[in-house]
N, C-alpha and C positions, 0 to 999 in steps of 0.2 A: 804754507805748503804749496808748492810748484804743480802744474799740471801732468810733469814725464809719469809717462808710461812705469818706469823705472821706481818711483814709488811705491808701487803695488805689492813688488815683487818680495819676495818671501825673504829675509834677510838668511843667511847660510852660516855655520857654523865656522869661526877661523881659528886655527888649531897654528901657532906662531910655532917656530923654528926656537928655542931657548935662546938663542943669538942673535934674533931678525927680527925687525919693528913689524907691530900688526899692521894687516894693510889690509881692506873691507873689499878689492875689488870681488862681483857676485861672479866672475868668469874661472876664479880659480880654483882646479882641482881639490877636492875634499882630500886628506888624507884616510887611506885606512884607518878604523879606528881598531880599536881591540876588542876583541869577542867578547860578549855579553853574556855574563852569567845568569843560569835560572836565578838565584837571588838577587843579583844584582840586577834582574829586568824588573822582578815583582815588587821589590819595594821602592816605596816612594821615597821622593828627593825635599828637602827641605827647601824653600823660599822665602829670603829674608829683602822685602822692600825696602829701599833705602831712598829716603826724598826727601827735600829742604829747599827752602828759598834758593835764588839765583846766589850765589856767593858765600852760601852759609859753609861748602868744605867737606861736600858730598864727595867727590870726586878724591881730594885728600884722607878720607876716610878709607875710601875702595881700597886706596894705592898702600895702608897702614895695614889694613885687614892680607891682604895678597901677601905681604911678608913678612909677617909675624908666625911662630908657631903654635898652632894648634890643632896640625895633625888634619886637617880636611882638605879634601880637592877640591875647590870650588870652579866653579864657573862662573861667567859677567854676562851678563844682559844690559848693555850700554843704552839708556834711550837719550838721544840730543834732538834736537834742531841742524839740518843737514850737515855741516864743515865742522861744527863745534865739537863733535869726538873726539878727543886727544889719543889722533890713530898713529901718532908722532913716536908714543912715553912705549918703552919697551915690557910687558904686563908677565912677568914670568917670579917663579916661588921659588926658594930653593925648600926642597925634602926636608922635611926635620932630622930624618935619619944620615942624611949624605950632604953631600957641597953642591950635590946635584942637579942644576936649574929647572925647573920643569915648566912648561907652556900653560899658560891657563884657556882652556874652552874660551870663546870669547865671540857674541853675538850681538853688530852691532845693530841697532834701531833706531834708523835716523830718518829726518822730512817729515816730522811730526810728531805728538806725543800719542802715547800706549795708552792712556784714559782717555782718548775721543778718538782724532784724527786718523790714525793707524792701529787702533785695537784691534781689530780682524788679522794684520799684518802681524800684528805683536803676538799675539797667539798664536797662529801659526807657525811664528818662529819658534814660539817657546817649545811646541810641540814637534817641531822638525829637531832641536835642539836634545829632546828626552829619547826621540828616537836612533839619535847615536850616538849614546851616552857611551854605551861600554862600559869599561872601569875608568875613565876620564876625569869622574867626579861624580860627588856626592852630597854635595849643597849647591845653591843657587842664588847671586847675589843680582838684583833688579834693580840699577841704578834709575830712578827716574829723571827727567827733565826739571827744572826748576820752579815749572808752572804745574807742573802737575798736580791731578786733583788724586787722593790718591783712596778714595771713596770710592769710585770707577774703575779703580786697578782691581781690588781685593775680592769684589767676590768674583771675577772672572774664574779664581780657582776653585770655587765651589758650585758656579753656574756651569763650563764648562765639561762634558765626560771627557776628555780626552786626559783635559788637563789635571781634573779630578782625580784620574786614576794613578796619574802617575808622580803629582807634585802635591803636596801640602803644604799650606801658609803656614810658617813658623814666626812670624811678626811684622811690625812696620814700625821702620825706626826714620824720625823726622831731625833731621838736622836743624840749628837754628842760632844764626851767628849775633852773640848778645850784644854786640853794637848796634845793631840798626832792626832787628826784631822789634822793638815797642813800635817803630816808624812805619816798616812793615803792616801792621797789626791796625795801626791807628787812621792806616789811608781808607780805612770805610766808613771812617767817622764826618760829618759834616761839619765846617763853619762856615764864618761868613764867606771865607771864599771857596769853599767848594759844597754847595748849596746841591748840587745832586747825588751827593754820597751818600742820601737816603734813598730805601723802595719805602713800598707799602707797610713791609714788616719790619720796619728799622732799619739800621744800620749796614751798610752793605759787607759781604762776607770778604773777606782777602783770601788772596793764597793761603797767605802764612796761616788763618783762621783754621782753612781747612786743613791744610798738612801737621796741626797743633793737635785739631779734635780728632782725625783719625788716628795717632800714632799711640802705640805700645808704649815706646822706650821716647824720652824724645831727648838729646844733646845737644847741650847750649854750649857752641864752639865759640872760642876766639875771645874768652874770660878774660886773657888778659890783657884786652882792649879797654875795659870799662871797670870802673869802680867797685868795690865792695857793695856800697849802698844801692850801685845803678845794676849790680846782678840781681842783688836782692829784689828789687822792680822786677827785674825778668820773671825771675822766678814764680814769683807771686802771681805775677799776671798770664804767666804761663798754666799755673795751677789752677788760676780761676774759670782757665778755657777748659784745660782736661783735668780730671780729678781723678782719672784710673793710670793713668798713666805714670812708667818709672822717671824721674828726672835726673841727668845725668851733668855735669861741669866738663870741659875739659878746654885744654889750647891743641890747636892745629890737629885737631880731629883723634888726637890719640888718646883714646877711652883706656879706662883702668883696666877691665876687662873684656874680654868680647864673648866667652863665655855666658850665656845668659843677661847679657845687654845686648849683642848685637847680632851672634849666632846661639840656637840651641834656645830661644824666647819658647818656644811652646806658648805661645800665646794664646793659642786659640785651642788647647789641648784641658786647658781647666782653668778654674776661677779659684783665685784663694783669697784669704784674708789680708792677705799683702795688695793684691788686684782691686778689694773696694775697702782699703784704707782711709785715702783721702780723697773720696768721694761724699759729696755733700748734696744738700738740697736747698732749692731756692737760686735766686734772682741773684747774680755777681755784681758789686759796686765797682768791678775793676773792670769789666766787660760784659756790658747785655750779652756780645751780639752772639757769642756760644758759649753753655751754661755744662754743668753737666749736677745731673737731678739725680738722689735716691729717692726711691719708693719702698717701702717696708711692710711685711705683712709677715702676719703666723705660716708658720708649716700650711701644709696642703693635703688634701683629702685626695684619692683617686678623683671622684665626682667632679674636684677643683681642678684637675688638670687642663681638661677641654675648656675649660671658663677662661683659664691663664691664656691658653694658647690661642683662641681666641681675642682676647685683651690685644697680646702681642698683633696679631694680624692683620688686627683693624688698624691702631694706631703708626704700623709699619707698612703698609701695602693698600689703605686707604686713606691713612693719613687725617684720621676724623676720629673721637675719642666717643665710645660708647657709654651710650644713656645721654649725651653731652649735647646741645644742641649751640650753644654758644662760646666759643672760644678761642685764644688765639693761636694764628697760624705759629705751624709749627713743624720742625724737621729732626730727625735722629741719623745721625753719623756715626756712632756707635753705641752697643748695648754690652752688656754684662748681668748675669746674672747668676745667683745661687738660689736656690729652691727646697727646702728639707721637704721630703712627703713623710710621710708619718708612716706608713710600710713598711718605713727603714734604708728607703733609697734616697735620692735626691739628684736634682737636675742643674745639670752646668749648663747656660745657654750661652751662646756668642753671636754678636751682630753686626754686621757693616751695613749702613744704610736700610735696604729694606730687606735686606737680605740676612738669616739667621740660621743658627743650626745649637739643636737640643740633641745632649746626651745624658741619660739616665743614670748612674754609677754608685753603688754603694756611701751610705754616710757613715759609718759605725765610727770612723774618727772625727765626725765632727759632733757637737754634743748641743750647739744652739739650734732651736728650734726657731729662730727668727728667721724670712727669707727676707734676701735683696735683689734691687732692678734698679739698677745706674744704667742711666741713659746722656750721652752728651751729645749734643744740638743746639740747635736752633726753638727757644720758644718751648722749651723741656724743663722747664720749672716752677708751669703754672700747676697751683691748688688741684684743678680740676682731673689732673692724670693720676693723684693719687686717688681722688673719692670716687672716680670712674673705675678704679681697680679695686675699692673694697667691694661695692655695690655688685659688681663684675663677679666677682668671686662668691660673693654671698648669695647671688641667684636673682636680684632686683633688678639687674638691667637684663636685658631679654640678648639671648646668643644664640647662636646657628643651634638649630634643633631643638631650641628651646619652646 
């Protein structure tokens, strides 16, 4: 990232002509937009993260999503590295209803990435961008950068008031091109010639680790580069990173549906039994270096609630596991949970890094009394997270106001 002045500056909303390539310059007049309705000011916009390796076919996805029908307005939040916008490609939909081309919202983010360098920038765009929504649009797609961590992206919309009030995370879908992901994946591993690919705690993390263990949905582009037998590797290996996660196949970015893979995810709206399917516990022979761990326990007492949420905020916001005095380092990149209380309610939790959010909701349709807590990270599959959570619960290890 360059020193200009110019980088700082709040990226601006560009509203393309149906017939005129986007062009980013920040000097040109906004168009009117269109009046904003009482509804359509007060509810919020859906936000679907889209990230993947350098070449995995993000950008082909956007440009597949843009002219398919299914009936939403969307908008683009472009984030590149400065020149690499492709402010060339003409970004317009036609109606479903007409032949009629329509402009897509289009804000671009560039001279660094949205998870460090320009997050301040990046939100504020986002948030100049909701403030002249109009009837413009109705969703919101977030292309990230290639390197993006996107751990750092996600709870910005739940840390944020601004953004909170007006956007909700609807998911985070990771791209990942099955030719060269294992390679990817494998550059944090050492041998003899690359002797510093370890820290302290193993194996060092990659991109692709990270954009694997935070995603929802995650699609393996460009199938038919590689074998049956060398998918199947992907796959597996992909599985052994996230275990909550939907897995998807496709060639040249075009998914079966985008309905509930890539818009309309509700991801973070509940947990179902679909959601800790293939989720497991324990140590992966296909990849230490991020695991993803179930913990299992009976329903829950009122009295148990404080002990749980507790558990949660130790091992999330200090990073240390109660009653535990020896154990290995360890990190959570996403959580999931289901919780039966015995009341008759139950608790859907959701988590990105240290960041969580509990809602309470009726269970009358669910009929097991067993709770879960899949966590994928880093070092989330030692013994000790489970017996520091029954102990926890049962009153033997000592909690705030205990």
């Amino acid at each position: 990232m360059n020193g200009d002045a110019s980088d700082d500056e709040v990226p601006s909303l560009v509203q393309p002509e149906a017939s005129a390539k986007l062009n980013t310059d920040q000097d040109d007049e906004i168009p009117n937009l269109i009046a904003t309705s009482d509804e359509t000011a007060t509810s919020k916009v859906p936000i679907t993260i889209v990230t993947g390796y350098l070449g995995a076919g993000k950008t082909t996805l956007l440009n597949y999503i843009l002219t398919e029908q299914h009936g939403k307005k969307i908008a683009v939040i472009l984030n590149e590295f400065g020149d690499s916008i492709d402010i060339e490609k003409q970004l317009t939909v036609s109606d479903q209803n007409t032949t009629e081309a329509k402009p897509i919202p289009f804000v671009p983010l560039a001279n660094g990435c949205i998870c460090c360098s320009v997050k301040d920038v990046g939100v504020a765009a986002i948030e100049n961008l909701m403030e002249q929504r109009g009837e413009l649009f109705d969703y919101i797609l977030l292309e990230t950068t290639g390197l993006a961590d996107p751990g750092n992206i996600a709870p910005m919309f739940w840390l944020d008031d601004g953004l909170g009030s007006t956007i909700f995370l609807d998911g985070i879908v990771t791209l990942v091109d099955a030719k060269n992901v294992l390679k990817s994946l494998d550059e944090g591993y050492g041998d003899e010639k690359k002797e510093d690919a370890h820290d302290d705690h193993g194996p060092l993390l990659t991109t692709a680790h990270l954009q694997i263990s935070h995603a929802d949905v995650i699609i393996i582009n460009k199938t038919d580069l590689v074998s049956e037998a060398e998918l199947e590797k992907v796959v597996e290996r992909i599985r052994s990173i996230n275990g909550l996660a939907r897995i998807e196949t496709t060639t040249k970015s075009q998914v079966p549906q985008l309905e509930g893979l890539v818009l309309d995810l509700n991801a973070y709206n509940e947990v179902t039994d679909a959601d800790l399917k293939f989720a497991s516990k324990g140590h992966s022979h296909l990849d230490a270096t991020i695991t993803t761990s179930t913990l299992t326990f009976p329903s829950l007492t009122a009295e148990q609630v404080p002990k749980f949420d507790f558990f949660l905020r130790t091992i999330l916001w200090e990073e240390t596991i109660p009653g535990v005095t020896e154990f290995d380092t360890f990190e959570v990149h996403r959580l999931k949970a289901r919780v039966p209380l015995r009341n008759g309610r139950m608790l859907l939790i959701q988590g990105v890094r240290n960041i969580y959010d509990t809602n309470e909701v009726d269970r009358s349709s669910v009929s097991d009394d067993n709770a879960k807590l899949v966590l994928i990270g880093r070092g989330v599959g030692q013994d000790c997270l489970q017996t520091s959570l029954e102990q926890t619960l049962a009153g033997t290890t000592k909690t705030e106001g205990s």
